[in-house]
C-alpha positions in Angstrom: 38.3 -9.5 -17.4 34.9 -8.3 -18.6 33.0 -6.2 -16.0 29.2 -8.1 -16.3 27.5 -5.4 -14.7 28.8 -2.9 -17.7 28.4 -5.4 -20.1 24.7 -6.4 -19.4 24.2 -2.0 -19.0 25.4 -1.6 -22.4 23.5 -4.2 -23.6 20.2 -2.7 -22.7 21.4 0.7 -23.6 22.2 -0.5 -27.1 18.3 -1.7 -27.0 16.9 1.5 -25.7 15.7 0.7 -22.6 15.6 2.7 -19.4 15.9 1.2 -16.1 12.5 1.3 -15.1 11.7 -0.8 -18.6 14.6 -3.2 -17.1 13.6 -3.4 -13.8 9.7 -3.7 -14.9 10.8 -6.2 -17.1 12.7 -8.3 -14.8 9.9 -8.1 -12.1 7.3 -9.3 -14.5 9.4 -12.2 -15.3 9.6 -13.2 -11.5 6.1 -13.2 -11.4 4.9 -14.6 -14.3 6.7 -17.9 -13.0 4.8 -18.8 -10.4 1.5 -17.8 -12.5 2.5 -19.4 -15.6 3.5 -23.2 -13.0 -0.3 -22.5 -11.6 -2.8 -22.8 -14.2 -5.1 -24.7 -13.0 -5.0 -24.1 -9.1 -8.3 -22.8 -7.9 -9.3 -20.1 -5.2 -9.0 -20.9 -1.4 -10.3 -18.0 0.6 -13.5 -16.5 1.5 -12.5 -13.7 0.3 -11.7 -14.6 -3.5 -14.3 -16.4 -3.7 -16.8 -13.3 -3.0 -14.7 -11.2 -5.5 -15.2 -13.6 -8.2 -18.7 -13.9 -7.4 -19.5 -10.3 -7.5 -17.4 -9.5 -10.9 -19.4 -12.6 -12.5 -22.2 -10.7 -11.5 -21.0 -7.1 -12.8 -20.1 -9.2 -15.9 -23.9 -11.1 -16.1 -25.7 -7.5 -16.0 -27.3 -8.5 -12.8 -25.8 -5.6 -10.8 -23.3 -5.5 -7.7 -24.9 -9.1 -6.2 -23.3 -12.2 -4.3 -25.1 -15.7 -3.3 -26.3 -16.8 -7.0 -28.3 -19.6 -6.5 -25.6 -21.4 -8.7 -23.1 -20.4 -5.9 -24.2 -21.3 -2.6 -22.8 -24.7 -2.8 -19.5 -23.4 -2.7 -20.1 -21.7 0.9 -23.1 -24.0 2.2 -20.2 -26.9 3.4 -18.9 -24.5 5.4 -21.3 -22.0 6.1 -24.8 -22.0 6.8 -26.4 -18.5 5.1 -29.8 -17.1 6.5 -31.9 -16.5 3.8 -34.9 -15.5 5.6 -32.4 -11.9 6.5 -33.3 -11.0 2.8 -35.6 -11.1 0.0 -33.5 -13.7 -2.0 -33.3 -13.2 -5.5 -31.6 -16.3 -7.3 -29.5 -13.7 -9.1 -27.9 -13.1 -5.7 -28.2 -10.5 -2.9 -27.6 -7.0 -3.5 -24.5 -6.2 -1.6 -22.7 -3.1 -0.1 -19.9 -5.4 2.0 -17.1 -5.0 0.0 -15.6 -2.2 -1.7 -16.6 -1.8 -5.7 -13.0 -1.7 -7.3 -11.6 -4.8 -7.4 -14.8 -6.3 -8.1 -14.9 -4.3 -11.2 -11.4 -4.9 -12.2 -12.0 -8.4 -12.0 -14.8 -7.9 -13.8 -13.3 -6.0 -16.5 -10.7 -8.9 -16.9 -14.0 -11.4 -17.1 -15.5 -9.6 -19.6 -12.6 -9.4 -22.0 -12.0 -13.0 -21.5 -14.7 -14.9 -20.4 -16.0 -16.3 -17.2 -15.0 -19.6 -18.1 -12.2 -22.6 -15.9 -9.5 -20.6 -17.3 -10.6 -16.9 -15.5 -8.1 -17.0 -12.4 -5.3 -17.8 -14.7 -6.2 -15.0 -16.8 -6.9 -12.6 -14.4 -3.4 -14.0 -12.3 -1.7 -13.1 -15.6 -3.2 -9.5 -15.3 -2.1 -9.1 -12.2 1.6 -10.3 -12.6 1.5 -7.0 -15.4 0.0 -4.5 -12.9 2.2 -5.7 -9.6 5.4 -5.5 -11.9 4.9 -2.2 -12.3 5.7 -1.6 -8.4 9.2 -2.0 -9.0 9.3 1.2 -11.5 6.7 3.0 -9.4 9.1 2.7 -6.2 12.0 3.7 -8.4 10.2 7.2 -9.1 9.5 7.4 -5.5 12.8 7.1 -4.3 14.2 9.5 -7.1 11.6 12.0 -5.6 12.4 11.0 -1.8 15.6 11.0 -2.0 16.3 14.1 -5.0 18.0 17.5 -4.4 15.3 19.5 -5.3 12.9 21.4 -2.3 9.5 21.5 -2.8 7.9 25.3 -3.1 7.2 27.1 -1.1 10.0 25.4 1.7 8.9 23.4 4.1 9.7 24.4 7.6 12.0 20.9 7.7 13.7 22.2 4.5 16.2 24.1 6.1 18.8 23.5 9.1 19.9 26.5 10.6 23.9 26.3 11.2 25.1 26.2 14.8 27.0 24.6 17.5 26.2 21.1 17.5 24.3 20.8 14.4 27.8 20.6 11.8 26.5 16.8 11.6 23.3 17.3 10.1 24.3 19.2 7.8 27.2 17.0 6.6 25.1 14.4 6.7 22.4 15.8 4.7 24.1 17.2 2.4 26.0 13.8 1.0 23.6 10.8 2.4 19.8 12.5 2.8 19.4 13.6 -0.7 22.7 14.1 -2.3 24.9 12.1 -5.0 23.9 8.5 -3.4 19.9 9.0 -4.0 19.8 7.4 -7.7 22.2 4.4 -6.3 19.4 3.7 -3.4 16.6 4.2 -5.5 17.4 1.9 -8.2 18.1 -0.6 -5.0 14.6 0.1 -3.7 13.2 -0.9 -6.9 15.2 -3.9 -7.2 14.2 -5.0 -3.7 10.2 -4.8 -4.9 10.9 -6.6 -8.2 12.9 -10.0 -6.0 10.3 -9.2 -2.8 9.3 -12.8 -2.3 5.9 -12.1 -1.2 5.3 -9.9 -3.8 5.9 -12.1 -6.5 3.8 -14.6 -5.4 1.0 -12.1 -4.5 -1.1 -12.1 -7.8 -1.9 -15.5 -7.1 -4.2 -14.2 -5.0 -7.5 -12.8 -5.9 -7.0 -9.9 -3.3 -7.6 -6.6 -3.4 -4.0 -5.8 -3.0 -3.1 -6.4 -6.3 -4.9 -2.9 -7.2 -3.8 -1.1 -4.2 -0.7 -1.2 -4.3 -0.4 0.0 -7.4 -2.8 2.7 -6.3 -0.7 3.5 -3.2 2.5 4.3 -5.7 0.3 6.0 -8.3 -1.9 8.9 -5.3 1.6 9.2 -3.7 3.8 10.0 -6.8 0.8 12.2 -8.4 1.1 14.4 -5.2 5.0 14.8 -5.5 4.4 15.8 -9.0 1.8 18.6 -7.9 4.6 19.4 -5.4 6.7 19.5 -8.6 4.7 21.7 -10.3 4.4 24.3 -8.0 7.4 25.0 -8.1 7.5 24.8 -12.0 5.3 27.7 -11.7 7.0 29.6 -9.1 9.9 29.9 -11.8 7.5 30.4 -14.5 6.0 33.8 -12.5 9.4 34.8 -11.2 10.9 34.9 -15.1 8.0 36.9 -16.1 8.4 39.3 -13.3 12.0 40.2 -14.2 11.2 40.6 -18.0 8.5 43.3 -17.0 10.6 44.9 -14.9 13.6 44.9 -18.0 10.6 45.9 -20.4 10.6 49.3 -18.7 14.3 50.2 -20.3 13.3 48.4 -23.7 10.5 47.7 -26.1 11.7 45.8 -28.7 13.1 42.0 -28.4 11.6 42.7 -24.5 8.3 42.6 -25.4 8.1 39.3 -27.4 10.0 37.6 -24.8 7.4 38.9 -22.3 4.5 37.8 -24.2 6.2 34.8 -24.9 6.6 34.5 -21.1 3.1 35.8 -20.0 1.8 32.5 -22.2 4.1 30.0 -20.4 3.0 31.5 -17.1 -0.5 31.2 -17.8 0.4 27.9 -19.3 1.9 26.2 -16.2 -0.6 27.9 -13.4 -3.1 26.0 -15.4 -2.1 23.2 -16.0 -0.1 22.7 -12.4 -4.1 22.1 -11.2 -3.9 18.6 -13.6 -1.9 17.0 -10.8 -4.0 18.1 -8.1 -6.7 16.5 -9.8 -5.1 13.2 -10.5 -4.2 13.2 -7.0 -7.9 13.5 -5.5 -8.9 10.7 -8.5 -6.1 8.8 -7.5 -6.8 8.7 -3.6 -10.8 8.3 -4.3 -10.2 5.3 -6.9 -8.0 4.1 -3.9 -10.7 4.9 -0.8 -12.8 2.6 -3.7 -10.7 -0.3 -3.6 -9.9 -0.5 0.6 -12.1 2.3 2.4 -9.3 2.3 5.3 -7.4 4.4 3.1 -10.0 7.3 3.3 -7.6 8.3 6.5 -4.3 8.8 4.2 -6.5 10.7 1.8 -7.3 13.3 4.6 -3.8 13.4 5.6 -3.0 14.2 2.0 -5.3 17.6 1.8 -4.0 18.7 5.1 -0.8 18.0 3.4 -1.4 20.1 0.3 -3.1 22.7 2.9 0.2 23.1 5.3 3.1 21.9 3.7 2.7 22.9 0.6 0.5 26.1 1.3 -1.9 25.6 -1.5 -5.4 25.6 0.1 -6.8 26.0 -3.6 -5.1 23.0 -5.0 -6.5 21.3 -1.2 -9.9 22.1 -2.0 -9.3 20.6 -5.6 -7.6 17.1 -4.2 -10.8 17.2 -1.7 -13.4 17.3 -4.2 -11.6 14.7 -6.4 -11.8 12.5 -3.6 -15.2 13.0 -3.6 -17.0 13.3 -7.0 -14.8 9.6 -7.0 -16.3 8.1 -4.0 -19.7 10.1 -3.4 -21.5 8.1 -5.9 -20.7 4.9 -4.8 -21.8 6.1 -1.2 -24.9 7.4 -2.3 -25.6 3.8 -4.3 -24.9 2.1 -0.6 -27.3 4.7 1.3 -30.2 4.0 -1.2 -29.7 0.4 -1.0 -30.1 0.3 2.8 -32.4 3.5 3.7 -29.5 5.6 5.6 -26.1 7.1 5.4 -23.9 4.3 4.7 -20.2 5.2 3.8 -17.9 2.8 1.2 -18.5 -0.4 2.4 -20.3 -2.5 5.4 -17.3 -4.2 7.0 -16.9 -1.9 10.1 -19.3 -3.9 12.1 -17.9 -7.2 11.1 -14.4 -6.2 11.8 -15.2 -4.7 14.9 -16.7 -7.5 16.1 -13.8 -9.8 15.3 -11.2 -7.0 16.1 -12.7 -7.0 19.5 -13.9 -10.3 20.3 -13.5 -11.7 23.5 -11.2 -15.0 22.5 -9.4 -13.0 20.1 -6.3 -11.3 20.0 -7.3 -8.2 17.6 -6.5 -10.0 14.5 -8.9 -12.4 12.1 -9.0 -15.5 14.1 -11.2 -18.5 13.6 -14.0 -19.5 14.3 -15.7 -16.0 15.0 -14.5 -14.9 12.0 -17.7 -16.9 10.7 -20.3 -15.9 13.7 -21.6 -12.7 11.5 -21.3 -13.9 8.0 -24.4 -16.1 7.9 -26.6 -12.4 8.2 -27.0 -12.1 4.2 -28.4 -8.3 5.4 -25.2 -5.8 5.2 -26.5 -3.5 6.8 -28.2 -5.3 9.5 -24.9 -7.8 10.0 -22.8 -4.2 10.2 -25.4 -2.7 13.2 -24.9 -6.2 15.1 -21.2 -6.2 14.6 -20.9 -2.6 15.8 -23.4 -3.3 18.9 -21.5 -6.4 19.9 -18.3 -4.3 19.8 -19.4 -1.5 21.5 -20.4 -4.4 24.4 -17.1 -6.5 24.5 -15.2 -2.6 25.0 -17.6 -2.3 28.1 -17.3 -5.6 29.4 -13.4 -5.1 29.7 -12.4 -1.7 28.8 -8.9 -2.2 30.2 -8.5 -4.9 27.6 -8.9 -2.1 24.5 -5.4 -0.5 24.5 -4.0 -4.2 25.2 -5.5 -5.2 21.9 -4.3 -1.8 20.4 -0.8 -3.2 20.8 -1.8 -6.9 19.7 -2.6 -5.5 16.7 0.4 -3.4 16.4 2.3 -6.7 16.5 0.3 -8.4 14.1 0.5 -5.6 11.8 4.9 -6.2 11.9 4.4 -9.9 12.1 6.8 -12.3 10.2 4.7 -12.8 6.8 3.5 -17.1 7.2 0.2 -16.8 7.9 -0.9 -17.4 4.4 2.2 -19.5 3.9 1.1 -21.5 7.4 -2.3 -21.1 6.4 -2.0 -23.3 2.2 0.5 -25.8 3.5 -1.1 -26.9 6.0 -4.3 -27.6 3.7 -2.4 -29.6 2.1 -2.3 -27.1 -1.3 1.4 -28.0 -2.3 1.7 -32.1 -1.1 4.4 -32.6 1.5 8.0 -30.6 1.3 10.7 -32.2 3.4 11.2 -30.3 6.4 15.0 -29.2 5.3 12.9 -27.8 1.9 10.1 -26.0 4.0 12.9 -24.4 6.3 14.6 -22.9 3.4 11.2 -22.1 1.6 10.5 -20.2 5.2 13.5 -18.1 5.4 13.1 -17.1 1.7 9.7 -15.9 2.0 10.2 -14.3 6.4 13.8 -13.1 6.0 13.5 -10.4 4.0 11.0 -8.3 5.9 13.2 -8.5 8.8 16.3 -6.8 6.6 14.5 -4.7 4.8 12.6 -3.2 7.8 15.1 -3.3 10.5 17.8 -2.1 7.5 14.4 1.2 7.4 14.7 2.1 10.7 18.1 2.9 10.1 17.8 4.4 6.9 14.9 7.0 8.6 18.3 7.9 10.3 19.7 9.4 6.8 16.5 11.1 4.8 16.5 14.6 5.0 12.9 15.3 6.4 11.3 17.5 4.3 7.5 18.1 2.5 8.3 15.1 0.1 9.4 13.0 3.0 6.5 14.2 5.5 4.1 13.4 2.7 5.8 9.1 2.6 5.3 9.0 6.4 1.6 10.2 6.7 1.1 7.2 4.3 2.9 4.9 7.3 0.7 6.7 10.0 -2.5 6.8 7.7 -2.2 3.1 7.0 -1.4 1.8 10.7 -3.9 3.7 12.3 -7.1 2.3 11.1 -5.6 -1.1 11.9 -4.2 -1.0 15.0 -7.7 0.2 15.9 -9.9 -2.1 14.0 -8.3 -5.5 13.1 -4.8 -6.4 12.0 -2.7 -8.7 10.1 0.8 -9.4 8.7 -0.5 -8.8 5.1 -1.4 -5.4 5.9 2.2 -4.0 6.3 3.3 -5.2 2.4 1.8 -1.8 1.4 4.4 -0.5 3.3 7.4 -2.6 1.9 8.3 0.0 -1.6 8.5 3.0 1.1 10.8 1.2 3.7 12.5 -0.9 0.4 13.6 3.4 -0.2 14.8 3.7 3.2 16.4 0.5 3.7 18.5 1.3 0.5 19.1 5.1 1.9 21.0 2.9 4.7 22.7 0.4 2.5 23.8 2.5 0.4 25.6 5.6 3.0 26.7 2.6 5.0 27.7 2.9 8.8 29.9 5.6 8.2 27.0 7.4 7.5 25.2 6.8 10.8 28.8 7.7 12.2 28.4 11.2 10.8 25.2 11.6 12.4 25.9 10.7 15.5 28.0 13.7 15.9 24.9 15.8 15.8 22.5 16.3 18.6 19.4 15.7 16.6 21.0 12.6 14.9 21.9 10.9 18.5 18.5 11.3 19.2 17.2 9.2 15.7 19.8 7.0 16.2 18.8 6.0 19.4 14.9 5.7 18.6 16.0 3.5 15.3 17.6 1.5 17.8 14.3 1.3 20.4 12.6 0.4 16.8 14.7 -2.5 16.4 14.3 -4.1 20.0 11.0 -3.8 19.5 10.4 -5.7 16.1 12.6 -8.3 17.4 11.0 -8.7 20.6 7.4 -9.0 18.8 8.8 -11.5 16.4 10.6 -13.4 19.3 7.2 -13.3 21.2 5.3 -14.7 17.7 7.5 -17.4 17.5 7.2 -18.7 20.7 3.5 -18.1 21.2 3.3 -20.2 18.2 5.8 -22.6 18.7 3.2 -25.7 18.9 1.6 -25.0 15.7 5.1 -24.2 14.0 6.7 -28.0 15.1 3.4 -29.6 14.1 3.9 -28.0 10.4 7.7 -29.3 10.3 6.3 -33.0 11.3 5.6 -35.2 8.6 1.7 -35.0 8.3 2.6 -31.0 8.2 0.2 -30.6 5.3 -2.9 -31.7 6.7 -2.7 -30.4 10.1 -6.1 -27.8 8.5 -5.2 -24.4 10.8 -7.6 -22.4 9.6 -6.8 -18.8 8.1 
């Protein structure tokens, strides 16, 4: 009997290509389905449609502007803009809302093209290239997570000190946390990205997440390689010190070899800096894209600072982040007449974050009360005021909110499913069709992260690991604070798709060996609290929206309208 899986390895081999070609390869086929079966749906969001308008305006010459006159009867059915805010220019209104990337992407892809019908399919086609390139991206991630290698100097993590009681962490470390099993998990982490439902579908959308993901993969990666080259150079400097030290017993083949090694040295201090400096461009072109992110970056040069111990190479990632995003803050502080940051949204999210009929999340209909203000920086002052007065009307009701939007952020992912069926985007689906579609497109977040919390169990916790979970923290924060929704946690799916696969692959023997230690009871008993918890928060989403979920499976499910 022929073994397929060697078979269909040997055939690729024979054709030269890595995994990550294969794995990029297969993930781009996935989502150029659903792109190349949508050519001519339109845009159904707020959201796109501002990102289209503001990259049609980047492509026109006329600046970073939304609100054309030739636009505002897309939005004018719906919502009822206040002109007299602004000076309006029929070119648009000059615009500081929305963070400059994406627009420019877009408009990058529209220039190259055209602005013509065909645009979103083009620009869905772009984006089915750049999200398949998460799958290869989370394979170098997990090879770095989950390698033997420390990082230089060691972290404090790095090393267990042997004693009674701690045989099982060591045991456990040694096979499952980075040992023979880590290029078996990562190349299941990547696999999980390239089939993540969600995912594949997601370039659909014109949504800023199509460029931060990639950019989340990219800053993270770029830092592990500085972490990489440190120690690179650490060797490098060692080498060199033992030749001069041999030189003093022989000048002849000695001395080349020195000089030789004195040029390597010099070599790889220098250039180590080149990842340092990706890094800061990296996290500032991210910052650029969703300003939220601005919080990870931090994290990152404390990171560098401590773990690491490079305060130089800190300072360097520091200023990368902001010769990057300085200019574009500058551009924003000119246009209104005072210090104004990345973008305008705090007020608006603020004010919808902390609304009295809300529930920390974007709910309808004050979702709309602010947008009518044309004036960014005036609609950003009111949001923040009204904010500031909803937490003093009922400050008991701020740390309830805190854990709304906890849950929203580890909600089951339907609300843009919920939200495009029920406007009647795809027709009617059978309700034994829509069930299926549903646990295709909800199921997998609940393996992959309740499969995460165990693999957490397994990683050995180290400078490469810290450096994945200040991503976690650095993303949550911000929106367990602000506003919070189930899309918001797909950023984190490549990093728990690594520790999901640590579990699957070391198995419950695994756990069994960690158990034995005292510091592994512990993990294992907090991946268990973890657990409860996401399935108490999706029991609790379920039956809070148990009305709107039987109205969907009735049979005028597609135009019930819930709004977004």
């Amino acid at each position: 009997m022929i073994d397929r899986g060697r078979f269909h390895s040997a055939f690729f081999r024979r054709l030269g290509l890595s995994f990550a070609a294969r794995v990029f390869l297969a993930a781009l086929l996935l989502r150029l389905v659903p792109v190349l079966l949508s050519y001519n749906l339109g845009i159904g969001l707020d959201d796109m449609f501002q990102y289209d308008m503001l990259a049609r305006s980047l492509v026109a010459g006329n600046g970073y502007r939304w609100y054309a006159q030739e636009d505002l009867y897309l939005v004018q059915p719906f919502l009822h803009l206040d002109l007299s805010t602004v000076n309006y220019d029929p070119r648009g209104v000059l615009t500081s809302f929305r963070p400059p990337l994406y627009p420019a992407f877009l408009a990058l892809i529209y220039f190259l093209t055209g602005t013509g019908a065909h645009r979103f399919f083009v620009a869905r086609l772009v984006q089915a290239f750049v999200a398949a390139a998460l799958a290869p991206l989370t394979y170098a991630l997990a090879r770095r997570l989950l390698s033997t290698y420390p990082p230089r100097p060691p972290f404090p993590f790095d090393k267990l000190r042997a004693g009674p009681g701690r045989e099982g962490d060591a045991l456990s470390l040694s096979k499952w946390g980075s040992g023979g099993l880590g290029p078996k998990a990562a190349r299941i982490a990547a696999w999980v990205v390239a089939c993540y439902p969600l995912l594949v579908i997601y370039p659909l959308s014109l949504a800023t997440e199509n460029l931060f993901f990639l950019l989340v993969l990219s800053s993270v990666l770029a830092l592990l390689k500085a972490a990489e080259s440190i120690s690179n150079a650490n060797d490098a400097n060692g080498q060199m010190a033992r030749i001069k030290n041999d030189i003093k017993h022989s000048r002849n083949s000695l001395v080349v070899a020195y000089l030789a090694t004195i040029i390597r040295a010099i070599r790889v201090n220098i250039y180590r800096s080149r990842w340092f400096i990706l890094a800061g461009i990296l996290l500032g072109l991210l910052a650029l894209t969703r300003s939220v992110s601005l919080l990870f970056a931090g994290l990152a040069v404390l990171w560098v600072w401590f773990a690491l111990r490079q305060r130089k190479m800190a300072v360097v990632v520091f200023l990368g982040v902001m010769v990057v995003t300085l200019p574009w803050m500058a551009r924003n502080s000119l246009l209104h007449h005072r210090l104004i940051g990345i973008e305008t949204t705090l007020g608006y999210n603020l004010y919808v974050g902390y609304h009295p009929a809300g529930s920390g999340s974007f709910q309808y209909p004050q979702s709309l009360d602010l947008l009518s203000i044309l004036d960014d920086g005036l609609r950003d002052q009111i949001g923040q005021q009204k904010a500031w007065e909803f937490i003093q009307a009922d400050p008991a009701r701020v740390p309830y909110l805190a854990l709304r939007r906890l849950g929203s952020f580890f909600d089951l992912e339907r609300r843009a499913l919920t939200y495009f069926y029920s406007n009647n985007f795809f027709g009617y689906i059978p309700t034994p069709l829509l069930l299926t579609i549903a646990a295709i497109m909800l199921l997998p977040f609940v393996f992959v992260s309740i499969s995460s919390a165990f693999g957490m169990v397994l990683i050995r916790w180290r400078a490469e690991t810290l450096l994945a979970a200040l991503f976690l923290i650095g993303h949550l924060i911000p929106h367990s604070l602000i506003l919070s929704e189930d899309r918001f946690h797909l950023a984190y799916v490549p990093f728990l798709a690594i520790f999901a696969a640590q579990f699957w692959t070391g198995g419950w023997s695994a756990l069994k060996v960690r158990w034995q230690a005292r510091t592994g009871k512990i993990a294992l008993i907090l991946a268990c609290i973890v657990v409860v918890l996401l399935f108490l928060n999706w029991g609790l989403e379920l039956w809070r929206d148990a009305g709107t979920i039987a109205q969907l499976l009735g049979p005028l499910g597609n135009q019930t309208y819930f709004p977004y």
